[in-house]
C-alpha positions in Angstrom: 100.7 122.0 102.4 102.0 121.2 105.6 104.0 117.9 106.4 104.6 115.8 109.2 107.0 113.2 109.1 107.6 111.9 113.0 108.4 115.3 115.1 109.7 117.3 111.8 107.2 119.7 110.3 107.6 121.3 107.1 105.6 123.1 104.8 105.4 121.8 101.1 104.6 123.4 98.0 101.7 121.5 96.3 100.4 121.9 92.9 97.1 119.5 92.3 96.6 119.2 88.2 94.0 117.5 86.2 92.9 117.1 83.1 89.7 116.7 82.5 86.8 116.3 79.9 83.9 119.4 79.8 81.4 117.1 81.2 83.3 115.3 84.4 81.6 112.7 87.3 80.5 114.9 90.2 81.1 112.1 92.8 85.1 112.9 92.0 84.6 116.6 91.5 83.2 116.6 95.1 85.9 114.6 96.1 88.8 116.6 94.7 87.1 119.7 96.6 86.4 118.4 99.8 89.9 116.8 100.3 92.1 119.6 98.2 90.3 122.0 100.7 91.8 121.3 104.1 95.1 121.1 102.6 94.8 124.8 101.1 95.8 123.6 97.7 93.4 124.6 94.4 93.4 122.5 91.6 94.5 123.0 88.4 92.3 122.1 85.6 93.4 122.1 81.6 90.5 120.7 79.2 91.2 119.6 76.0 91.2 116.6 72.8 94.1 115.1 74.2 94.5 114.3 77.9 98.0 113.7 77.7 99.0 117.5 76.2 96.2 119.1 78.8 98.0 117.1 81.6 101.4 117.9 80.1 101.0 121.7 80.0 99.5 122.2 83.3 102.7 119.8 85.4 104.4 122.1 83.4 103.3 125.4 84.4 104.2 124.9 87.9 107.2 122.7 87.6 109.2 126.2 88.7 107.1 126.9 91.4 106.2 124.0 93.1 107.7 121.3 95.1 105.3 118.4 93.9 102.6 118.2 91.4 99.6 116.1 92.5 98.3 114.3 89.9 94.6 113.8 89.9 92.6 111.8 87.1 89.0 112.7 86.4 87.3 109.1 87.8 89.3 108.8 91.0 87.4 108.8 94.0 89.9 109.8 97.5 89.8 111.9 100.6 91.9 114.3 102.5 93.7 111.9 104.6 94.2 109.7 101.0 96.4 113.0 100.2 98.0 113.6 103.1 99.3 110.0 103.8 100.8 109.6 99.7 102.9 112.9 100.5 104.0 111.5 104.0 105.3 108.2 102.5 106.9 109.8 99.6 109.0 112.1 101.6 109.7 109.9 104.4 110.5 106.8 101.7 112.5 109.1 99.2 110.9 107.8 96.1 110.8 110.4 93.4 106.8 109.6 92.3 104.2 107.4 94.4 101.1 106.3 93.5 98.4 104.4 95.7 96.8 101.2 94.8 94.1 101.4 92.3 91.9 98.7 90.4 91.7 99.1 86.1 88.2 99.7 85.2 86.0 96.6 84.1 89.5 94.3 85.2 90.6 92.0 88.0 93.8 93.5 88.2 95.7 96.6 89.6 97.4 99.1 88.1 101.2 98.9 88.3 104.0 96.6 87.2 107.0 95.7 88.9 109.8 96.6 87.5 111.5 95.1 84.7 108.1 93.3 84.1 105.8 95.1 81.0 102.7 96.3 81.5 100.8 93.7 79.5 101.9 90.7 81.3 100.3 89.6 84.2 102.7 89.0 87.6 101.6 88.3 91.3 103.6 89.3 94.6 102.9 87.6 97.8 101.5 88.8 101.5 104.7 89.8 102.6 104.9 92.2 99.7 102.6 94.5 101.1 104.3 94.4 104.7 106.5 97.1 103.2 104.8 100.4 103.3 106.4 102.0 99.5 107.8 99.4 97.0 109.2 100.0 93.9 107.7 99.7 90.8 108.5 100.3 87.3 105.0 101.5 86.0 101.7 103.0 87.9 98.9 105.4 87.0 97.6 109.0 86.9 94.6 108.8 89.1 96.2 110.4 92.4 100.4 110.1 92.0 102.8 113.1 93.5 105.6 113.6 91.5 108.8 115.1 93.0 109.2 118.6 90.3 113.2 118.4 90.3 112.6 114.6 89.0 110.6 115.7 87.0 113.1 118.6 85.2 115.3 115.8 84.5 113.1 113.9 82.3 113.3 115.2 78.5 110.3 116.6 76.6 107.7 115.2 75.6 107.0 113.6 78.8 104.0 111.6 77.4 104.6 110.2 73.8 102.3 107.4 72.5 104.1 104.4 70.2 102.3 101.9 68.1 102.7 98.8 67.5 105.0 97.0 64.2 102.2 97.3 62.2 101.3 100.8 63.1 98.3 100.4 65.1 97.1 100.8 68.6 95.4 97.2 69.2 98.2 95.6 71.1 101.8 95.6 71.6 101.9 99.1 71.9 103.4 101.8 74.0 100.5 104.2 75.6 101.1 108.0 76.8 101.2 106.9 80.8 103.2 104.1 80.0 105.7 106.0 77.9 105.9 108.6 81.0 107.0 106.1 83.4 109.4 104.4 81.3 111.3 107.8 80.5 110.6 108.5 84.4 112.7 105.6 85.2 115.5 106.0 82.5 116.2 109.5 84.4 117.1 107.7 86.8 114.4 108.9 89.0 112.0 106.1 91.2 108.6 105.5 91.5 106.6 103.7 94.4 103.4 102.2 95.1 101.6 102.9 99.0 101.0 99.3 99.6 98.6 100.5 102.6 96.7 103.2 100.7 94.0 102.8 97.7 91.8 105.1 95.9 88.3 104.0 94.6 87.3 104.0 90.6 84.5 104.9 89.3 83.1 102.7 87.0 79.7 103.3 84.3 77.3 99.9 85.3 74.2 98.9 83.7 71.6 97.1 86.6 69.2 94.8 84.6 66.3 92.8 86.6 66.8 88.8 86.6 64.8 86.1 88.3 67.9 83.6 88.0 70.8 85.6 90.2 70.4 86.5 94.1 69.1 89.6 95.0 66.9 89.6 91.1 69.2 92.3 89.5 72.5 91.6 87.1 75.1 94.1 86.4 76.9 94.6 83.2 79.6 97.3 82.0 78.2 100.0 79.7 81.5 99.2 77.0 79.6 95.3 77.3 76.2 96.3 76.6 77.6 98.4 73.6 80.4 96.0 72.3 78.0 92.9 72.3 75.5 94.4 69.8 73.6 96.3 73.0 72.8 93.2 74.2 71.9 92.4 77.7 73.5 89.9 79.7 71.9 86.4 79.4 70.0 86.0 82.6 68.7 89.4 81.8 64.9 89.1 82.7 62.2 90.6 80.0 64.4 90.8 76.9 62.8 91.4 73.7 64.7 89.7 70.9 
């Protein structure tokens, strides 16, 4: 892929990897196309059970090849320019990994933490924060992230490794597989940034429900709502039967 950082041109080696279900969201499959395309690079796709083990065996069948893997989650929703502009500020800000902003599905909240800060607990920066074009942060997400290979070979295997809780479970107060990554990421002494100026879209599954009571006569609800409140509708739903 070729790079432009002020007058210095360069051409990059650029692996794109995903892992990905058998049945995937077409609005991100035409996405990953149309903006992989003009760039020359062909994804790599690995399906399987477990997304961390696809994802894991296809960064590493190009860790000796390539000069960053493109990390691309199957929901993410980006264009060419999205690409080019993460590589740019990686290069030109010397962070090992950068990630662009991106909102957690059916949440308020976006998907890092600063560092020294866990994952579950909720922190807020300021306006100034995003004057800086990369900051530093000690955990992000897989949805479109470049990774630098020679931080990556630094990092011991396995790169993804989920740990539960004290009691054994995975309800809280555990450690997830993309979590685990960054926090061996960072004890390799390698960085990872967030594009304060770039985000990427999510896709999220709504259910649209007609209602006299809201403006505009429709309501939205999540699909995991509908099914985790007894398939219920929400309550200015018009026309339930009960």
């Amino acid at each position: 892929m070729k790079l432009r950082v002020g007058s210095v041109e360069t051409d990059v080696k650029v692996a794109a990897v995903m892992s990905t279900p058998r049945l995937a969201f077409t609005d991100n499959l035409l996405c990953v196309s149309a903006a992989l395309t003009p760039h020359g690079i062909s994804p790599i796709k690995v399906t399987g059970a477990y997304w961390s083990q696809c994802l894991a065996r296809g960064m590493n069948s190009v860790i000796d090849t390539h000069d960053a893997i493109l990390v691309i989650d199957y929901d993410t929703v980006f264009n060419a320019k999205t690409v080019e502009a993460l590589l740019v500020l990686m290069f030109s800000s010397g962070v090992d990994a950068i990630a662009p902003l991106q909102v957690k599905r059916e949440s308020d909240s976006v998907m890092f933490s600063m560092p020294g800060v866990s994952p579950d607990q909720k922190c807020q920066v300021d306006g100034k924060w995003f004057e800086k074009a990369v900051q530093l942060v000690g955990t992000a997400h897989f949805g479109l992230t470049f990774l630098r290979t020679s931080a990556l070979k630094k990092m011991p295997k396995p790169w993804f490794e989920a740990t539960p809780n004290g009691d054994g479970e995975f309800t809280g107060g555990h450690v997830d597989e993309d979590v685990a990554f960054w926090h061996k990421w960072n004890a390799a002494g390698n960085t990872l940034g967030i594009a304060t100026g770039v985000s990427v879209g999510h896709c999220e599954l709504m259910v649209t429900w007609p209602s006299l009571e809201v403006q505009g006569n429709k309501i939205q609800q999540h699909s995991t709502e509908y099914w985790n409140s007894g398939q219920k509708a929400p309550d200015k739903a018009w026309g339930q039967v009960v």
